[in-house]
SEFIBA-434157 format. One record per residue (C-alpha): residue number from 0; x, y, z. Coordinates in nm, 2 decimals. Example, Ala and Ser with C-alpha at 12.3 -4.5 7.8 and 13.67 -1.06 7.14 Angstrom:
<recs>
   seq     east    north       up
     0     1.23    -0.45     0.78
     1     1.37    -0.11     0.71
</recs>
This chain:
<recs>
   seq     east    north       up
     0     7.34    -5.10     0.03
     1     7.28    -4.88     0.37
     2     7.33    -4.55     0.36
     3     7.33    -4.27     0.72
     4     7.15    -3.97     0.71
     5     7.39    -3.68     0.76
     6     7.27    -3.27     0.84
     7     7.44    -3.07     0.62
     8     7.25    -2.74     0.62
     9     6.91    -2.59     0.79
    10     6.73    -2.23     0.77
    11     6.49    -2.08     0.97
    12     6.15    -2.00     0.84
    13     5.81    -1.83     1.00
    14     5.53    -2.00     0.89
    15     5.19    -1.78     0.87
    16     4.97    -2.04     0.97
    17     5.04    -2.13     1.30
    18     5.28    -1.82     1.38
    19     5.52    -2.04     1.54
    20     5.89    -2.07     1.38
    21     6.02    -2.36     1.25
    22     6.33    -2.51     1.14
    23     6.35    -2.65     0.83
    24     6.64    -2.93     0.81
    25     6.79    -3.07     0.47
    26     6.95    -3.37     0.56
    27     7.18    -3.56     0.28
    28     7.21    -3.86     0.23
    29     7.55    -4.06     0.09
    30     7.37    -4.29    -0.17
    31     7.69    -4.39    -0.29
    32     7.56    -4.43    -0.67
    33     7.63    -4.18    -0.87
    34     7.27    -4.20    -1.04
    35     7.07    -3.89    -1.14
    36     6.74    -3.96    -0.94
    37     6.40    -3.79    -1.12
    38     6.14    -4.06    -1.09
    39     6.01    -4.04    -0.67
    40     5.73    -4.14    -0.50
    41     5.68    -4.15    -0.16
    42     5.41    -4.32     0.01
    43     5.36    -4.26     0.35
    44     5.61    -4.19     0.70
    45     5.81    -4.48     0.64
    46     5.83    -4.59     0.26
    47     5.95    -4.42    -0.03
    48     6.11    -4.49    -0.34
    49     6.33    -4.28    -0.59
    50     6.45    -4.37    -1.02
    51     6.68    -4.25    -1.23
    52     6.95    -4.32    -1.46
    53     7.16    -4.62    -1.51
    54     6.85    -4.83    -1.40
    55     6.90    -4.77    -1.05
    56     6.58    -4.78    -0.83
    57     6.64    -4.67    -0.47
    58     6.40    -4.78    -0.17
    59     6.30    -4.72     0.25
    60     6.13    -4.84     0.45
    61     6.24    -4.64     0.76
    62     6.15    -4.29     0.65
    63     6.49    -4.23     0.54
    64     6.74    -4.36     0.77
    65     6.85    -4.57     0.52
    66     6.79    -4.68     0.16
    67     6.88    -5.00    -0.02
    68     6.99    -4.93    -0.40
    69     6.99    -5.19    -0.68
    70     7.02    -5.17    -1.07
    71     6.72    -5.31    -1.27
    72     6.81    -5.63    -1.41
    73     6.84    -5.67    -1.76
    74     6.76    -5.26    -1.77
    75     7.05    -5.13    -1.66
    76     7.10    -4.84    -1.92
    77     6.79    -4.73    -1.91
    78     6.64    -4.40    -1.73
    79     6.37    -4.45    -1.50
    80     6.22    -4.11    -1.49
    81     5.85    -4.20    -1.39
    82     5.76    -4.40    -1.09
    83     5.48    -4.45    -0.87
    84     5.49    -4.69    -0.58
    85     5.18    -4.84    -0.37
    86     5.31    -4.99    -0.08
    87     5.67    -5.11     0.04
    88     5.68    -5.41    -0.17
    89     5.45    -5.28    -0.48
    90     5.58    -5.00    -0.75
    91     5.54    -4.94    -1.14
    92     5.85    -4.74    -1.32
    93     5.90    -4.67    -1.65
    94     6.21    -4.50    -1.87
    95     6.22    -4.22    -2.08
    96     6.29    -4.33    -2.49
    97     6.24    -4.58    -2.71
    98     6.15    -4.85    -2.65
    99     5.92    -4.76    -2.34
   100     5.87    -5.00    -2.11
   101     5.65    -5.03    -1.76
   102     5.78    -5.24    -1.48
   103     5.64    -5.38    -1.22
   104     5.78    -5.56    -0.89
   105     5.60    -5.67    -0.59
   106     5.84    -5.78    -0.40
   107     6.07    -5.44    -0.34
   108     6.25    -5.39    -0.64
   109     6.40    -5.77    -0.59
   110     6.23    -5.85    -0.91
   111     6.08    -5.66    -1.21
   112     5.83    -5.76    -1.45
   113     5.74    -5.62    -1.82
   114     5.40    -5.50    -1.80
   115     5.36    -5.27    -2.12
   116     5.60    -5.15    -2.41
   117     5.55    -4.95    -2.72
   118     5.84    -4.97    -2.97
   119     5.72    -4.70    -3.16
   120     6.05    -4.42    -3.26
   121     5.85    -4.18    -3.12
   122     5.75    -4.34    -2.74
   123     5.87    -4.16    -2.47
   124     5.70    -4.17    -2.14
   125     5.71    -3.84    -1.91
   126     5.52    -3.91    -1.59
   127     5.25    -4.09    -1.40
   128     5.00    -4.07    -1.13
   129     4.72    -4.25    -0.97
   130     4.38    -4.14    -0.89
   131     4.33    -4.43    -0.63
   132     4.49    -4.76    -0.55
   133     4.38    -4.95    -0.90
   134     4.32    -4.64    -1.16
   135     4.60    -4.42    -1.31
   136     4.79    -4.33    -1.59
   137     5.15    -4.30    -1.75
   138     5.14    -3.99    -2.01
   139     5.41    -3.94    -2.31
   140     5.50    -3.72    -2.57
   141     5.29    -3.75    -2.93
   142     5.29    -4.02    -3.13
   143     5.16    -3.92    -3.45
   144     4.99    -3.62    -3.34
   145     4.85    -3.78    -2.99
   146     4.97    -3.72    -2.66
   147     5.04    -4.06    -2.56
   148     4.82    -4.19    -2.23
   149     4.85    -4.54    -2.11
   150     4.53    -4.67    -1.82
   151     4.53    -4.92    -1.60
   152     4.25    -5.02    -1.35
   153     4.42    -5.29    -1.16
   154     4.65    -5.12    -0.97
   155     4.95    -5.17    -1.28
   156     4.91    -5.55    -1.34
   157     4.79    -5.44    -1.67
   158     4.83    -5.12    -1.94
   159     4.62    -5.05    -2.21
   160     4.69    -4.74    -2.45
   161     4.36    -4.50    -2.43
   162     4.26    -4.46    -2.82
   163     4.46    -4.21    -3.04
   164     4.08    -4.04    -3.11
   165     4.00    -3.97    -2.69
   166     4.40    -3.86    -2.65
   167     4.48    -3.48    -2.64
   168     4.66    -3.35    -2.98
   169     4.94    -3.18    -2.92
   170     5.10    -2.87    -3.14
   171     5.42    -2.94    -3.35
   172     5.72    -2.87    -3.11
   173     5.51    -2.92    -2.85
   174     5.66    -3.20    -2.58
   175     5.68    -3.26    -2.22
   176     5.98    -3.23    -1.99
   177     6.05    -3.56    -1.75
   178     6.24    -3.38    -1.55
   179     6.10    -3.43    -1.21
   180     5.76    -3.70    -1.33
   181     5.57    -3.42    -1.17
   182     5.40    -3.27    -1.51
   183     5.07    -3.46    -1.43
   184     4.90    -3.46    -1.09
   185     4.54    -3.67    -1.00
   186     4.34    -3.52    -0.78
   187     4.00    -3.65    -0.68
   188     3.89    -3.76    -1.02
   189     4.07    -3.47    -1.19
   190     4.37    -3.49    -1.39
   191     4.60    -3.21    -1.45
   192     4.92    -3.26    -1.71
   193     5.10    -2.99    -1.83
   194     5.32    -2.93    -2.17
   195     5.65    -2.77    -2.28
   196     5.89    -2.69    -2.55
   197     5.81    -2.43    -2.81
   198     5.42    -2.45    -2.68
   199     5.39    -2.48    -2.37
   200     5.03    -2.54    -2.24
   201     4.81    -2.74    -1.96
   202     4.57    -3.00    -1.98
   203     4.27    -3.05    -1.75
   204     4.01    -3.33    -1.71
   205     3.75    -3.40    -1.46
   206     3.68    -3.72    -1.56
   207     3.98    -3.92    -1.55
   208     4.14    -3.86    -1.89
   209     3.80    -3.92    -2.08
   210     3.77    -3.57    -2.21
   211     4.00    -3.24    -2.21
   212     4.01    -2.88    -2.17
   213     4.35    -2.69    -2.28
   214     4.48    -2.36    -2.07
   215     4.73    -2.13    -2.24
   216     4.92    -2.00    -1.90
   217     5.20    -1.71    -1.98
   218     5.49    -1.89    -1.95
   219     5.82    -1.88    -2.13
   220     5.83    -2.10    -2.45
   221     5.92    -2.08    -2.79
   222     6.21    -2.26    -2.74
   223     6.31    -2.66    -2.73
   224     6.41    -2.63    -2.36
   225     6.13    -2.40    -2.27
   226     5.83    -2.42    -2.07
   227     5.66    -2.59    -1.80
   228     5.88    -2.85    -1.62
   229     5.67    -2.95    -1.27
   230     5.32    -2.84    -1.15
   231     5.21    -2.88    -0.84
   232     4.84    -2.83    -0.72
   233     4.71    -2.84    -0.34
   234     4.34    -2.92    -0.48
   235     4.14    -2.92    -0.79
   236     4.14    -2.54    -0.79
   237     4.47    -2.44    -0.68
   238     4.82    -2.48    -0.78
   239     5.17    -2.33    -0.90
   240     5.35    -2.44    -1.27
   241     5.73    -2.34    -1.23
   242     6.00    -2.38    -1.53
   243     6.17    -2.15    -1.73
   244     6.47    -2.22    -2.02
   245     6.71    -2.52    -1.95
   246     6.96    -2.33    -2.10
   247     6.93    -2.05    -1.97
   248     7.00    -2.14    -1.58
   249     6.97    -1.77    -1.45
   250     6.67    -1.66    -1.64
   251     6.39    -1.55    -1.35
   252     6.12    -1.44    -1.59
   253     5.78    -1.59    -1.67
   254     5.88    -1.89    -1.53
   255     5.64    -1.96    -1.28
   256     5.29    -1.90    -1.22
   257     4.97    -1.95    -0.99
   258     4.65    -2.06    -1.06
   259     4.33    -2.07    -0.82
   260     4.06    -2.16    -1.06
   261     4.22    -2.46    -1.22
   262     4.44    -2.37    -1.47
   263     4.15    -2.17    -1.66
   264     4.39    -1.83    -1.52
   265     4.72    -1.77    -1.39
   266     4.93    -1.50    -1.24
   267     5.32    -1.46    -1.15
   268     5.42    -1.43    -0.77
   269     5.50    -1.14    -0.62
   270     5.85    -1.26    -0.54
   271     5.95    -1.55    -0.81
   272     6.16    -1.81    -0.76
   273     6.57    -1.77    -0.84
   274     6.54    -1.91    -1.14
   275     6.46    -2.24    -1.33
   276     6.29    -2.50    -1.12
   277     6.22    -2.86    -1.23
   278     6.00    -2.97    -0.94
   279     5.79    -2.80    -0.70
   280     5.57    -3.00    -0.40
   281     5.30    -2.87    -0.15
   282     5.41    -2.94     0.17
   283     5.14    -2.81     0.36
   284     4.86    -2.54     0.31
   285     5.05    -2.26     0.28
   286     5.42    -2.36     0.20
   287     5.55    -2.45    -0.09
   288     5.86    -2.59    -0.22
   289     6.04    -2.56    -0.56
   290     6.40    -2.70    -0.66
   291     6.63    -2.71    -0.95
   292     6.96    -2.73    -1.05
   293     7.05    -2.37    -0.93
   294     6.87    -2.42    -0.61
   295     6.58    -2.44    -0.37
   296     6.33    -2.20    -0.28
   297     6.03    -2.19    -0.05
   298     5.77    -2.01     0.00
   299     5.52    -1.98     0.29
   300     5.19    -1.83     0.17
   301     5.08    -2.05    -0.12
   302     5.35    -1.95    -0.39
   303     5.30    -1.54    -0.35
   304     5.62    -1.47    -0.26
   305     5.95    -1.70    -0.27
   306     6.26    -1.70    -0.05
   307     6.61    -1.90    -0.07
   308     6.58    -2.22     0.07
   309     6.94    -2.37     0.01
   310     7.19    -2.27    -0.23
   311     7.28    -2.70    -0.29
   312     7.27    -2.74    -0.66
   313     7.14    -3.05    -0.89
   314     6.80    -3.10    -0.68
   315     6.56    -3.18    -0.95
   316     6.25    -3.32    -0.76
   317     6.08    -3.31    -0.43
   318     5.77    -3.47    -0.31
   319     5.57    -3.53     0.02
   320     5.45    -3.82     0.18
   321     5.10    -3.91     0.05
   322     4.97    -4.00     0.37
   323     5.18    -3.86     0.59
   324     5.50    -3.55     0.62
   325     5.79    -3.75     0.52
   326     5.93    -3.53     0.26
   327     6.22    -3.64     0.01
   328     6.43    -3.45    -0.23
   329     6.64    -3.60    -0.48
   330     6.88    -3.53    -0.80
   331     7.19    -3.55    -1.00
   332     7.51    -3.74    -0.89
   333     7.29    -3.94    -0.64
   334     7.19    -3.65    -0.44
   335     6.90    -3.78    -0.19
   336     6.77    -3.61     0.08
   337     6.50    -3.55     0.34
   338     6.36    -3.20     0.42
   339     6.20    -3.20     0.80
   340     6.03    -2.96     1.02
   341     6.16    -2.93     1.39
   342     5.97    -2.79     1.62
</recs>
């Protein structure tokens, strides 16, 4: 179904790198499903595509103007958490439990086919990323010990588990949050995936997922709900982890932190965010933007210091265009929308 793009709110921001002022729009959409959207992808000014609960899969084609919804066939309990999506025809998913599955359509979510599945208790798929048009990965929690890492060189005709032996090991307790698919970012070669739960750490190869170093950042854990739940990285070198305790919505401590040598050290902000945030996206150089349930918050000079953003609640995940500034922000109850500059 169509949906119109309505402005519900706007705030005015001064941006240090050009010293002009900008106006920074949130514009809703009325998605009319009452989904909760954490799987995103967005591709370039004109397509992207959103995931989430009750096996809906959301597409545009217009850069937002309107979106076509449809339920999964066949799938239509699942929770598509993790999605990636290549073109306006071409997108993996894949859910978040037992049995986990990866779809694949080519023809714009008209039509999905099985690709991969594990049916082991313990499956559960968090994220995925490419680090071109044929190579990525899906990552998972542990199965027996291993964090679980799924490769495919084809651009997702084909999945292949990566041998328990080459996989990360991963602590007792120790998980990863789908909350946003945004725990694991490609860069270049590089791949960057971070943990949560009662240890709460980040992964680092520079050689696509062939060999691993392990950070320890400061972060809250200790907990189940604890942790890392996004990371976001404008290179190899520098990036911002946000989280904090699901339970705990108010808790603005040790919950997010910045990194310019690639994870190997990390400081807190000067200013933090609000609170917990489940996604956070580079939308340019310098500004930064982080969402969650209690909020959204942005900053303008690389994650130093943080400001409100909007005070609209269940936002879980935000990402830019990957070739391109279409940005797209998305959550629970079917909350979709797009965040634009005006000039």
């Amino acid at each position: 179904m169509k949906t119109n793009v309505i402005a519900i709110t706007s705030v005015l921001l001064l941006l240090s790198l050009t010293g002009k002022a900008q106006t920074f729009q949130l514009r809703e959409a009325d998605s009319r499903t009452d989904a909760y959207f954490r799987g995103m992808s967005v591709v370039d000014d004109n397509v992207a595509w959103v995931s989430g609960s009750k096996g809906v899969v959301g597409r545009t084609i217009n850069g937002g103007a309107t979106w076509r919804f449809l339920q999964v066939k066949g799938h239509e309990k699942l929770e598509f958490r993790s999605l990636y999506a290549f073109d306006s025809l071409n997108a993996v998913i894949a859910n978040a439990g037992s049995p986990a599955i990866i779809l694949r359509t080519a023809d714009g979510g008209r039509n999905w086919r099985s690709v991969f599945q594990n049916s082991h208790p313990d499956a559960f798929i968090d994220g995925v990323d490419f680090w071109n048009e044929k190579e990525g990965i899906f990552y998972g929690d542990a199965i027996e010990g291993s964090m679980l890492i799924i490769e495919t060189k084809d651009g997702g005709l084909t999945w292949s588990e990566i041998p328990a032996d080459l996989r990360p090991k991963l602590l007792e307790g120790e998980g990863s949050f789908a909350a946003s698919g945004t725990n694991i970012r490609c860069i270049g070669n590089n791949t960057i995936i971070a943990t949560g739960g009662k240890h709460s750490r980040v992964f680092v190869s520079s050689d696509k997922a062939k060999s691993w170093k392990i950070f320890q950042p400061p972060i809250i854990q200790g907990e189940t709900m604890t942790g890392i739940f996004s990371i976001a990285f404008r290179n190899a070198n520098r990036g911002v982890i946000v989280g904090g305790n699901y339970e705990i919505d108010s808790l603005a401590k040790d919950h997010i932190l910045l990194t310019e040598d690639g994870g190997k050290t990390w400081k807190a902000p000067e200013v933090p965010t609000r609170g917990i945030r489940e996604g956070a996206e580079y939308i340019s150089d310098q500004v930064v933007i982080a969402t969650g349930y209690p909020g959204i918050d942005i900053s303008y000079d690389g994650g130093r210091t943080w400001k409100r953003f909007s005070d609209e609640k269940q936002f879980a995940v935000v990402r830019k265009a990957r070739r391109g500034s279409l940005i797209v922000i998305a959550g629970g109850s079917g909350k979709l929308a797009l965040i634009t500059a005006q000039k």
